[in-house]
N, C-alpha and C positions, 0 to 999 in steps of 0.2 A: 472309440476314442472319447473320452473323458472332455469337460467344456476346458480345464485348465491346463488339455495336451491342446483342443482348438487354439486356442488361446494365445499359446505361444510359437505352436507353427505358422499362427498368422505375422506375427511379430519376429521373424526369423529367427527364435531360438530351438535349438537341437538338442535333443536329449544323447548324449555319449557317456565316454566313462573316464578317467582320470588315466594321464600316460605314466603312471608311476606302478605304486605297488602294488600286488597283488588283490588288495583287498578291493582294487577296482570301484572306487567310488564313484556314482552317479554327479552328473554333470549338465547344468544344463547353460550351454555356449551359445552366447550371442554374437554376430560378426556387429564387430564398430567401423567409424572411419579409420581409413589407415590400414586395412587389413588387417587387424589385431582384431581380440576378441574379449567379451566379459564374459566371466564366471562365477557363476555360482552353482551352489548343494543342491544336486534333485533331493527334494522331499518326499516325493512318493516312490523314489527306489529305495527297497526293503530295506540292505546291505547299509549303509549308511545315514537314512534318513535326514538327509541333510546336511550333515555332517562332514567339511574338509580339513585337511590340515595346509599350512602355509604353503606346502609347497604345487597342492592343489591348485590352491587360488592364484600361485604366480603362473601354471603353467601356459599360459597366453605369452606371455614373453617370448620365449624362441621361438614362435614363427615370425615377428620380424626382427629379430635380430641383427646385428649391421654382420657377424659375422658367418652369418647363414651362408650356406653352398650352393649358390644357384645353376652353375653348369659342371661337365664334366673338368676334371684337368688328369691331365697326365705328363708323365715324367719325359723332357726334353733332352735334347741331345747334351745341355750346359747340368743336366742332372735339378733342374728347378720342375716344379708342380706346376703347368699351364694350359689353359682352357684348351678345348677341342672340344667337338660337336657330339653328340651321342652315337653316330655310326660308326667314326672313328676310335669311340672310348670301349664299344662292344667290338669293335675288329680287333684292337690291342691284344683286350683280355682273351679273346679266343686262341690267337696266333698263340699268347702266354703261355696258354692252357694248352696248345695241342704241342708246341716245341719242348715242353717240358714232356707231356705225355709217349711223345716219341722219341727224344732222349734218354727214359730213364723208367716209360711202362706206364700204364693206364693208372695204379694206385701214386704215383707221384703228384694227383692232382689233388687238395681236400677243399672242403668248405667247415664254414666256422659262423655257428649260428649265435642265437639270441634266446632270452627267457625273455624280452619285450615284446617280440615278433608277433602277429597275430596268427591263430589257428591255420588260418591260409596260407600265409609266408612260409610258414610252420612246415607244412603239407610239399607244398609245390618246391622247399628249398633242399627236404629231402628227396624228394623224388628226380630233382634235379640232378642230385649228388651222386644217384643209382644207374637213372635211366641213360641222362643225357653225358654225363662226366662219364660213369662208369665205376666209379670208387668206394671203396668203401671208406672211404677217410671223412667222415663228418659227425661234428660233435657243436657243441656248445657251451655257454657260459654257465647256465643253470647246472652245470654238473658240480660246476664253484659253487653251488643253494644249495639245493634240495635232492642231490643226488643219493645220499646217506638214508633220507627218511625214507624216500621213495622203496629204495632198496629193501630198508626193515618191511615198511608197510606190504613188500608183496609178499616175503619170505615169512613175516607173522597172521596175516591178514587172508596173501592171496593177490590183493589187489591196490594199487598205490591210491589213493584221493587225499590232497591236503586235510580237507576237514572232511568225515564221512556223514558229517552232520550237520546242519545248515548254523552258521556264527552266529545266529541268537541263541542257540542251545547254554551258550555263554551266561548268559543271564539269569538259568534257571538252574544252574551247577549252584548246590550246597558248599561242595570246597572243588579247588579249581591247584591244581600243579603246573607251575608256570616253568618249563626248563630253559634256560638260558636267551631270553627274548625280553628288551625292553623296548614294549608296544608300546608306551607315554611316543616316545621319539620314532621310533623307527613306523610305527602304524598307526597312528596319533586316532584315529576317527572308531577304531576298535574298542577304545576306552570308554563307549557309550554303555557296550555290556558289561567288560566288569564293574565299571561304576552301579548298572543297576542290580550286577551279584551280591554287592556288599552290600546297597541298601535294603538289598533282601535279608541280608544278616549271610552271607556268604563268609566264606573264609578264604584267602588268596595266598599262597604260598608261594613263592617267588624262589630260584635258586639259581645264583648268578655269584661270580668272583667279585661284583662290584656292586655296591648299593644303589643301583639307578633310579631314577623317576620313577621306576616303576614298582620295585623294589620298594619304596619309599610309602606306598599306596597298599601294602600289604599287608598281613595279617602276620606273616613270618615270614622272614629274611634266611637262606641256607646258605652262606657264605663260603662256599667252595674252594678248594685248589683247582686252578683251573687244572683239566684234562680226569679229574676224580670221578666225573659226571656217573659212570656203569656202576660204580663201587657205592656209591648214595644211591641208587638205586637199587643194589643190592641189600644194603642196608636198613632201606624203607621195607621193603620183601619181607627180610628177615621178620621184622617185627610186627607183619601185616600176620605170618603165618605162626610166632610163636602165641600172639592175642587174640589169634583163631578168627581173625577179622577179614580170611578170604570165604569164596563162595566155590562150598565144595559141591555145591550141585552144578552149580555151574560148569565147573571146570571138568567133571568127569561128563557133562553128558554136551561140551560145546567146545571141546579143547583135545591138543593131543602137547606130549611131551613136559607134564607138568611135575615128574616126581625128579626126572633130572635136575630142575631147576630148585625144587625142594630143596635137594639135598646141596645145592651148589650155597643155596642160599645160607644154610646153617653157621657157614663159617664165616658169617659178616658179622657178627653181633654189635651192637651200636658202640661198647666202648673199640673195638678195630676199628671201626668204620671213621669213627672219631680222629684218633691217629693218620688214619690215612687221607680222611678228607677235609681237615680242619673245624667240621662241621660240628657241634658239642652233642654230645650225647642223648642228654634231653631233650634235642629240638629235633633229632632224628625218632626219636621217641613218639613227642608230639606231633610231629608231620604223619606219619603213619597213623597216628588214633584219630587225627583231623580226615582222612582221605577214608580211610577203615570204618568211619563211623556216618558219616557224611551219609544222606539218603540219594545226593546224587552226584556223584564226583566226577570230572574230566583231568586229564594227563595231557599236558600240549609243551610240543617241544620247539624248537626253533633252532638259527645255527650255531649255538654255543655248544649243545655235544653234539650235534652231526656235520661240523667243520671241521672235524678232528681225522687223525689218522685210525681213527680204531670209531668212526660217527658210526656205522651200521650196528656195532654192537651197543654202543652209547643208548641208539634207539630200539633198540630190542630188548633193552634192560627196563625201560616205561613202558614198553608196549607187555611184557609179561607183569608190571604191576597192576596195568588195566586189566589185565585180564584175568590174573590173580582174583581180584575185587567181583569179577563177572560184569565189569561194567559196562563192555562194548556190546553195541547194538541196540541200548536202549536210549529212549531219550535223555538228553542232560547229561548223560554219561559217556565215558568211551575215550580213548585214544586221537590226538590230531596232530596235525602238524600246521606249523603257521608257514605259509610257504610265502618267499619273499619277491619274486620280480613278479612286472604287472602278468605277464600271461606264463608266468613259472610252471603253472598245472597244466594248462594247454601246449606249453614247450615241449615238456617232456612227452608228451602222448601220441607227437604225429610225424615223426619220421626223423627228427633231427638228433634225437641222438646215437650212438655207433653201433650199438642194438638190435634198433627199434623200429619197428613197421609202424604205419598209423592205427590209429585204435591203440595202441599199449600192445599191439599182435610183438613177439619175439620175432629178430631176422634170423633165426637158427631154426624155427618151425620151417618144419619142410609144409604144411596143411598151409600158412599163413602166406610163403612166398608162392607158394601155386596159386592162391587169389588173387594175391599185390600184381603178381606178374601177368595173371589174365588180365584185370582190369589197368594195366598200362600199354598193354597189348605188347609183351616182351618176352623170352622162355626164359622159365626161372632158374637154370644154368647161366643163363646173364645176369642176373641179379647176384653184386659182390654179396659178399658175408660180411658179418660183422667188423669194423675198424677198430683204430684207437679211440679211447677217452680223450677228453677234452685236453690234459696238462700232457697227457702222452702223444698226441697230434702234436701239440705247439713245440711239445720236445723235438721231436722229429724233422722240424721245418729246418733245410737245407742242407739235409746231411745225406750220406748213402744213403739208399733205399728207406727214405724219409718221404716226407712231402714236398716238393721244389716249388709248387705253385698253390696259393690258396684263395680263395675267396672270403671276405669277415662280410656278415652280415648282422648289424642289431648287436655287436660286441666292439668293446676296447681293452682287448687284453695285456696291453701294454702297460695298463694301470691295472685291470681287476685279476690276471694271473698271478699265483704265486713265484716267489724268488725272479718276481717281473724285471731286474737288468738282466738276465740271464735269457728270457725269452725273448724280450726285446732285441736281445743278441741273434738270437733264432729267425726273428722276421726279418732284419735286417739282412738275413741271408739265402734271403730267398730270393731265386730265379727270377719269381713272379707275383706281387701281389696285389690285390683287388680290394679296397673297400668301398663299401655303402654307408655313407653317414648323414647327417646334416651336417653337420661341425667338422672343422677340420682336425678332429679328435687328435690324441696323440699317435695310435694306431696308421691311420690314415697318413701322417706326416709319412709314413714310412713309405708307403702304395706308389707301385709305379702308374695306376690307375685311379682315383678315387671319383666316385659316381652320385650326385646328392640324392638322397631324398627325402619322398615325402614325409612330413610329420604327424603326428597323431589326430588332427584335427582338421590334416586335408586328403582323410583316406576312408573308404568302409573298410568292415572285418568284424570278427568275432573275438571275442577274448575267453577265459576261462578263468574265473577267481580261485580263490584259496579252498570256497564250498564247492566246487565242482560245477558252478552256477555259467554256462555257458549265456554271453551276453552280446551287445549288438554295437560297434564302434561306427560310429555315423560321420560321415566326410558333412563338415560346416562351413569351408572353404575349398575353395581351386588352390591344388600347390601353385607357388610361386613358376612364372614362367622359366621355363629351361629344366623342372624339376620333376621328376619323374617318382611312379610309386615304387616299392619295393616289388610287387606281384609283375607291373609293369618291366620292370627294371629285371624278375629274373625272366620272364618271356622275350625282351629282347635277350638276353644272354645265350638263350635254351636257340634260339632263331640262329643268333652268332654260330652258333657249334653246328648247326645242320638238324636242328630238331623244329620244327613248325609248328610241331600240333603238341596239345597235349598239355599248354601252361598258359592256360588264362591271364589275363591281364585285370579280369573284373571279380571283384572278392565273390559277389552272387553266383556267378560260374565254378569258381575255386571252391565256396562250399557245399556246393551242389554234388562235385565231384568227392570232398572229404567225406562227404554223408553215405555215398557209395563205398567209399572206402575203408568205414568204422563200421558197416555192418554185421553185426554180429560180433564184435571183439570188447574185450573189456572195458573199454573207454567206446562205448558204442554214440553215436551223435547220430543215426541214420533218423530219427524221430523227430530233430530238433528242425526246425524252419523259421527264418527272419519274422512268418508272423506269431507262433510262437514266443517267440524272444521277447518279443513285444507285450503280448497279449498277458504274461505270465512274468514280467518284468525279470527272465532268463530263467534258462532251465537250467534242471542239474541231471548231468551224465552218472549213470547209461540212461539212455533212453531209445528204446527201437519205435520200429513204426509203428507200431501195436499201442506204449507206452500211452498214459492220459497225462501225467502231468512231471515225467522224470523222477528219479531218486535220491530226494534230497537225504535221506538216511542210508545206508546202508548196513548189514550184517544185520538185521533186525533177526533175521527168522535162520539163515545159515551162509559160513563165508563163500567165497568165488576158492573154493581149493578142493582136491578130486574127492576126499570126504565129508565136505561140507565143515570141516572144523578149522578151527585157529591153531595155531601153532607157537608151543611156548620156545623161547630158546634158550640153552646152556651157553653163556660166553666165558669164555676167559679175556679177560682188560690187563693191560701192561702198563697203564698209562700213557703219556706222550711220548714221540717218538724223540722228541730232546727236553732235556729236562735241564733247570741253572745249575751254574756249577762254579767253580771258582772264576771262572774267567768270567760267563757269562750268568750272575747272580740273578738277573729276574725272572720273570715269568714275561710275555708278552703276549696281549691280546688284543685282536681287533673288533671293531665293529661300525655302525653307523651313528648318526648325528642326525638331529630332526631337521636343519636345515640344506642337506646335502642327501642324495640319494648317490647309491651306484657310482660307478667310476668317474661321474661329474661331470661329462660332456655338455651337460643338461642344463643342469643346479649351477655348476658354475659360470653358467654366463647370465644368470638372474639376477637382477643387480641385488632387489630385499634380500634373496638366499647370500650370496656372497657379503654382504653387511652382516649379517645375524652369525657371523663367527671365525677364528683363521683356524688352522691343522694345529690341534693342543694334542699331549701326552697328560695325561694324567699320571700322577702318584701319591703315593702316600707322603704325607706333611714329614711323619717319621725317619723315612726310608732319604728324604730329600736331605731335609737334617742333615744326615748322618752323610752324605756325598758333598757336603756344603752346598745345596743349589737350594734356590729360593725361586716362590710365584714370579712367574713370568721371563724364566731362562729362555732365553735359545739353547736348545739343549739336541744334541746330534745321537740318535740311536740307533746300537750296531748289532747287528746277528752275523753269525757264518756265513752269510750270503751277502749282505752289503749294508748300506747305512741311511738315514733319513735323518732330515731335520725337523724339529716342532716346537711349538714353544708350552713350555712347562707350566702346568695347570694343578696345583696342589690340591689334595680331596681327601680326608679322611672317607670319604666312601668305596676304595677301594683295600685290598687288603695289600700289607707291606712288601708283598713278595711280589707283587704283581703290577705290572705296567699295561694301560689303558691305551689304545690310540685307533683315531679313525682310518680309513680307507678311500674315501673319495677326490684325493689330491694326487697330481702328478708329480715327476720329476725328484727335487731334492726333498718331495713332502711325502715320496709315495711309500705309506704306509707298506707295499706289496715287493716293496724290493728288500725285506725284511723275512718275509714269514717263509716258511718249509715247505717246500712241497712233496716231503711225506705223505703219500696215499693211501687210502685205504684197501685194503683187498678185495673188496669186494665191491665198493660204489663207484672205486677212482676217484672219490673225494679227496683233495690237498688239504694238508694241516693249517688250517688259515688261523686256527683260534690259541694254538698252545707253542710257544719255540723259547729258548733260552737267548736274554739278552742284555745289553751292560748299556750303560749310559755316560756320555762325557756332556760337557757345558760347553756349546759351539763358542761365546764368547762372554770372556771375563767369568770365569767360575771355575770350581772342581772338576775333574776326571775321575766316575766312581771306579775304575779300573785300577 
């Protein structure tokens, strides 16, 4: 321990990590009077050396909140939400759980997780779902993130890691492919490396339907039709391999499937690609001799092509340019993905989604459920199979041989699902439902049970960044009386059902048991130990017990696939599954805002975040023109699924066909009762990013219709 870690353990500050995104900024929390806490930037953690974004520094806020949940309530005989003690609120939900299950069959029961959850949550919520439910019905919100890239990354790779290379690699990339991610707002403390990219004389290439902040900081702007994403990709290919600017040693002695792609490639040439992607010729030209020439290039994508109905191939079209180039596995170079909720990488890895055994182990290995099931002490004949996806679970709620009862844990999908009146329809009709919040989310209003808990900064845990950097979340307060953790919270549940043993209440125990439980599997953590974490300011998975200091790189020398080589892929792209048309002339896309995260349970009750902005549409000055609407409409916008209100934000930084709006508002704001849930085939990713839609003026104005 260092004099300036004494230092301030004497001074009760705790070093933890940020309850936001992924990129898990260090933190170091001091308790004040009043139970609130002050914050500020660790310095000496690597990841962001200091460095927060506002919503960082507010995140002290919601633990005291006036609107915080401090005991259970549950739903009364007059149908109102009213306190009851915690024995009473875990008898409920069990009775819930077992009259539905005997009504209507053991898979009538699901759960419904989080990409915030910690590793441990993570763990014991699937094991929960298995052992003590018996269902196979549990999935998550992260399948709304990163489910798409995930997907490419095992199928081109072998094995999923947001970044396979530690986020300062950033900085020493030559030219850098930025797809559909504006890190100014959406990852604000990220901009420390590419800032020091271009003062290296880097080159930043940015390709995005909108000219963002981020966009703005580039070297070239690709201004796209939204859902075009595979076909610019193709298009960069094309001319990567007619300027002979791939690496054909590479690709013959570290690759397989690359003549398919070749030959797929041939028929993009920049003036088609042009046509079909808005993108001009030249600059598909010059994007290509920029990445092609470059001594060290990185490809990092985010949820602009892998939000789509057709994200897996989206991401399989960059991951064959990287590879093209031979650039994966070396330093500076290589394929990423920027993954967006705080334990997005750790969600996906350990049991929560419909899948997945912990470790990244498949629930369809039969080698995989013979260990899971030893070490739960169960036959793996009782261990369900695979379930629904996450959009096809929430479809399913209260229908025949649906889901009758569910549990949400670390989600509001009421807001963050797509064509969300229509789910919201779906919860509403459920026999039974359970949530765990601090807030009385929108979700929750629904719950014939809802159970508070702990917040970020009155719990331990693990988390898992974007680098694979496994990290150590440090309790700096006691929750508020009456409030229970989530670990706690599913141990009594597991108790409720008739299961005693087997779910920890204490995260130290919980990961003690995951480390047994990743042994040996691709996402292996059996190596990693609380004093590790410490010692090594987090590790990066896999790491066995053997391991000296974790893998912060990966594919260096050969991939995790039964030849050791990468995998190119052949796609065929369709574009979006709804494109404008006369009725519904725009394009419509969503995303985030720097002062708003996620579904806003959170952000929105922070008084600075809630000042710093209301729910704006952006469009083009032109496009506005032309419907008669002017800066600062109330303006109502409509899809084939239903309608929202926002008010109108004029920006020649978008392009004229295309309409801009955020995601973290409820109700007549919610962005999500708009968009498609068009799926992917292969990831079950929902088309959150591309749908056809028209726009009217709520009051005093034009009807573009």
């Amino acid at each position: 321990m260092t004099r300036s870690e004494r230092q301030r353990q004497t001074a009760g500050t705790v070093r933890t990590h940020c309850p936001y995104c992924a990129f898990q900024c260090g933190l170091l929390v001091t308790p004040t009077a009043g139970g609130s806490v002050a914050i500020a930037g660790d310095t000496e953690f690597p990841v962001n050396a200091g460095a927060l974004c506002v919503k960082g520094y507010t995140a002290g806020e919601t633990l005291t909140h006036a609107e915080r949940l401090t005991e259970p309530l549950a739903r009364n005989a007059e149908g109102v939400l009213a306190p009851v003690g915690w024995d009473e609120a875990f008898a409920r939900i069990a009775a819930g759980f077992r009259l539905a299950q005997r009504k209507y069959g053991r898979e009538a029961v699901g759960v419904f997780g989080g990409g915030s959850l910690t590793n441990e949550k993570v763990y014991l919520l699937g094991k929960f779902a298995r052992v003590v439910l018996r269902t196979p019905h549990i999935d998550y919100n992260g399948r709304f993130c990163m489910s798409s890239a995930a997907a490419a990354g095992l199928r081109g790779f072998g094995l999923d890691r947001g970044l396979p290379f530690p986020v300062s690699d950033i900085a020493g990339a030559d030219a850098i492919l930025l797809v559909g991610a504006n890190v100014t707002e959406t990852m604000p403390p990220i901009m420390q490396y590419f800032d020091a990219q271009r003062r290296a004389g880097g080159q930043l290439i940015v390709v995005d339907p909108r000219r963002t902040s981020t966009a703005e900081q580039a070297t070239m702007h690709l201004r796209l039709v939204p859902g075009t994403d595979a076909v610019l990709a193709h298009g960069l290919l094309h001319v990567l391999i007619h300027e002979r600017l791939i690496d054909e040693a590479y690709i013959r002695e570290r690759t397989e499937g690359f003549e398919a792609v070749r030959a797929h490639a041939a028929s993009y040439w920049p003036e088609r690609v042009e046509r079909l992607t808005g993108v001009p010729q030249r600059d598909i030209v010059a994007a290509a001799r920029t990445l092609g020439l470059a001594g060290n290039a990185l490809v990092l994508t985010a949820r602009g092509p892998e939000q789509q109905s057709q994200g897996v191939a989206n991401v399989l079209s960059f991951i064959n340019l990287a590879l093209a180039m031979g650039r994966v596995g070396r330093p500076y170079n290589g394929y990423g993905c920027l993954t967006g909720q705080g334990n997005g990488q750790g969600g996906r890895e350990h049991g929560q989604k419909a899948d997945q055994l912990p470790g990244y182990r498949r629930l369809d290995d039969a080698a995989a459920r013979e260990e899971m099931a030893r070490l739960w002490g169960i036959s793996p004949e009782d261990l369900p199979g695979p379930g629904r996806s996450a959009y096809e679970l929430l479809d399913t709620l209260g229908r025949d041989r649906g889901v009758r009862g569910l549990l949400v844990m670390g989600s509001n999908p009421v807001v963050s699902a797509p064509n969300a009146t229509h789910i919201e329809e779906r919860l509403a009709s459920l026999d039974f439902l359970a949530v765990c919040d601090f807030f009385l989310s929108e979700t929750a209003r629904l719950a014939d049970v809802v159970l508070p808990s702990a917040q970020w900064a009155e719990e331990d845990g693990t988390m898992t960044n974007l680098e694979g950097r496994v990290l150590r979340r440090r309790q700096v307060l006691a929750p508020p009386k009456g409030v229970r953790t989530d670990l706690e919270i599913i141990n009594g549940l597991a108790r409720a059902l008739g299961s005693p043993r087997g779910f920890p209440a204490s995260a130290r125990a919980a990961f003690l048991e995951l480390r047994q439980a990743t042994a040996g599997a691709p996402a292996d953590y059996s190596g990693i130990t609380p004093a590790r974490i410490d010692r090594e300011r987090g590790v990066f998975w896999p790491c066995g017990p053997d391991a000296t200091g974790g893998t912060p790189r990966l594919f260096a020398d050969r991939f995790p696939t039964p030849n050791g080589r990468a995998r190119f892929h052949r796609v065929n792209t369709f574009g979006a599954a709804e494109k404008p048309d006369a009725e519904y002339p725009f394009y419509l896309t969503t995303g985030r805002v720097l002062a708003q995260y996620q579904s806003g349970t959170q952000t929105r009750r922070v008084r600075r975040l809630v000042a710093a902005g209301v729910a704006q549409a952006e469009m083009h000055p032109r496009a506005a023109k032309r419907a008669g609407f002017v800066n600062g409409n109330e303006i109502t916008i409509e899809t084939r699924r239903g309608r929202a209100s926002f008010r109108l934000k004029t920006t020649a930084a978008i392009r004229e066909d295309t309409i801009f709006v955020p995601f973290h508002w409820p109700d007549h704001q919610s962005a999500n009762r708009l968009t498609n849930d068009a799926l992917d085939p292969i990831s079950r990713m929902p088309e959150f990013k591309v749908c056809a839609a028209r726009v009217a003026v709520s009051a005093g104005g034009a009807d573009s219709r």
